[in-house]
N, C-alpha and C positions, 0 to 999 in steps of 0.2 A: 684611512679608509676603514678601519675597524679588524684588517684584513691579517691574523695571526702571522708573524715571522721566526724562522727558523734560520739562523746565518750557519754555515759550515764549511769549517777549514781559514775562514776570515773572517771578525767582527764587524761592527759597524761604529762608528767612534762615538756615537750618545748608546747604552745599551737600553736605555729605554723603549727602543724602538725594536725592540725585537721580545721574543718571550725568552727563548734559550739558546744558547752558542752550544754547537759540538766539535770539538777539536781534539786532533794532539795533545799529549805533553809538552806540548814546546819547550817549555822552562826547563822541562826533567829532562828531557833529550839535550839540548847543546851542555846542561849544567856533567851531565855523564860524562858526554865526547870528549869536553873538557878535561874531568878529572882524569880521563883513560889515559890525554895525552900528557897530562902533566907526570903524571905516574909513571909513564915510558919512558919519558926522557929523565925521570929522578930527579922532577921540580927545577928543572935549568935547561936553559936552549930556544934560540929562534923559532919564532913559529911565522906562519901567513896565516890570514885566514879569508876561504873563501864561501863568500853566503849567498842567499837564493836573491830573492828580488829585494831589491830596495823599496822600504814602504809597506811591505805586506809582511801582517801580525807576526806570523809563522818567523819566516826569514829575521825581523827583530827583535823577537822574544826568544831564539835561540842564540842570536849572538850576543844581546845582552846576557842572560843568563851564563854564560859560559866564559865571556870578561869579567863578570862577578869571580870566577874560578879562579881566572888568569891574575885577577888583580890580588889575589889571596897567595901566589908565590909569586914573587919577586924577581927569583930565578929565570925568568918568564919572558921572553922580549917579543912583542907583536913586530915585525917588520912591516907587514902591507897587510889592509885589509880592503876588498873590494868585493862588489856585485857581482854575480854570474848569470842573475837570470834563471837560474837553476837550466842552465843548457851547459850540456857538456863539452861543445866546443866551444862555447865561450871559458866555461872552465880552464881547456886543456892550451888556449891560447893564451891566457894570462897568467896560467902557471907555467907555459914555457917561456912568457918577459921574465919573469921573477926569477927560473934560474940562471937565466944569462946576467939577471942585475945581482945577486946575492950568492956569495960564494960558499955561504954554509945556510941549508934550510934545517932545522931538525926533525920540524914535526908540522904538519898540516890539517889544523881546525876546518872541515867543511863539514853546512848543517846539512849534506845531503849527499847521494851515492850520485847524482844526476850529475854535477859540478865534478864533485870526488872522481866521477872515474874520466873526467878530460884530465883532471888534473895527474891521475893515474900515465894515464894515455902521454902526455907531454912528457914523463920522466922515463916509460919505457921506449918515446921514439929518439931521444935522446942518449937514450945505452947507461943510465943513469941507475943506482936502486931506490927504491921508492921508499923517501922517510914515512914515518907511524903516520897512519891518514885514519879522518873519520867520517862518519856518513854515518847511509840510514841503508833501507832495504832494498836499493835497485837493482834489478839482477844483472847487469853489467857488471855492475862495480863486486858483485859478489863472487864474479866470473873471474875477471880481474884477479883477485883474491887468491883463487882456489889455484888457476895457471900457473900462479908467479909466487905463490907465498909469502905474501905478504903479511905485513904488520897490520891488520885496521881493527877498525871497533863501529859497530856501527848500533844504532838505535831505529827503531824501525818507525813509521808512520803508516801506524795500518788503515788499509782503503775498508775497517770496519765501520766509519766517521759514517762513511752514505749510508750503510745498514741505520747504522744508530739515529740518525739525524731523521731519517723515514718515521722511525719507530716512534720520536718524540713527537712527531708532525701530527700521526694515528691518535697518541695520547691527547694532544693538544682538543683533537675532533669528538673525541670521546668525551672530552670534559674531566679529565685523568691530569693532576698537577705534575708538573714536571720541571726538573730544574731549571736555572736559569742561565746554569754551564755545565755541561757535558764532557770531562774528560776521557778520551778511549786510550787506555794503557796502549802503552808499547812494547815489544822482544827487544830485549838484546841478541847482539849476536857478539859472539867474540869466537877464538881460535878452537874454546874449548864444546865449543856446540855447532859451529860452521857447517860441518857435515852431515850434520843430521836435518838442518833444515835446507842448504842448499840441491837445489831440482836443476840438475843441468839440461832436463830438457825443455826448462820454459825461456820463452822466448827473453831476449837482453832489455827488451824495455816496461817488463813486469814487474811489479813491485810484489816482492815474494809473502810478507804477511797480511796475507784478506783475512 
């Protein structure tokens, strides 16, 4: 219909049908989480790993990316990888199958805090300690975190995408060229900055960098 497209946060599988994509670092985020965990556990050790939706770009492009990691040390043993939906009780229900089937977890790849913190959830209703976990910037799981001290690493998925993606739509109208992909960086967070960004007074289901 002539009618200019903007996709954001999910592609469309021909990109001809759109003018620009604005996303995440997908790729750069699970390829981090990754390295964080491999580094933790000193390139050796079980992992799980749990990811957002099956099918959707996001959720793909960081597990792929981040098996790219895992398949780079050998030391490395995937035991179960499953969907979560990026819901956290799906998370924290099939992270508590997982400890009753696997007697040693070491370390747990999730591309998201949503998942991450059921998974969190199931090892502390269990009385268990919570091996190295990763994620992104959900403020649960960062709560999680800060209570119990834990181990995690997370990468963040800033809600700047909707800013940004507005912005390229305005351009589009103007007659102003604009790329054809849009990536919006992301924070790290790890142990050594944790406090400076964590706001204990926003709410658990905020995603801390806008």
């Amino acid at each position: 219909a002539g009618v200019p497209v903007v996709t954001l946060d999910r592609d469309v599988a021909d990109p001809t049908h759109r003018v620009s994509y604005v996303q995440g670092d997908n790729c750069l985020m699970g390829t981090n989480q990754a390295t964080w965990l491999v580094e933790q556990l000193g390139g050796e050790g079980q992992i799980v790993e749990l990811s957002g939706a099956a099918g959707a770009s996001p959720a793909e492009e960081r597990l792929r990316c981040a098996n790219e990691v895992f398949a780079q040390n050998p030391g490395i043993e995937i035991l179960q990888q499953a969907y979560t939906g990026w819901s956290p009780t799906e998370g924290q229900n099939i992270m508590a199958n997982w400890i009753t089937l696997y007697p040693e977890i070491d370390g747990i790849w999730s591309d998201a805090g949503l998942q991450g913190s059921g998974a969190v959830e199931a090892y502390l209703v269990a009385g268990l300690p919570v091996p190295p976990i990763t994620g992104e910037d959900f403020q649960r799981f960062l709560h999680q975190w800060v209570d119990n001290d834990l181990s995690i690493y997370t990468y963040s998925f800033s809600t700047r995408q909707g800013y940004e993606a507005v912005q390229v739509a305005l351009d589009i109208l103007r007659g102003t060229s604009v790329p054809t992909e849009l990536r919006v960086p992301g924070l790290e967070i790890t142990s050594a900055n944790l406090m400076e960004i964590y706001n204990p007074n926003l709410p658990d289901e905020a995603i801390v960098d806008a």
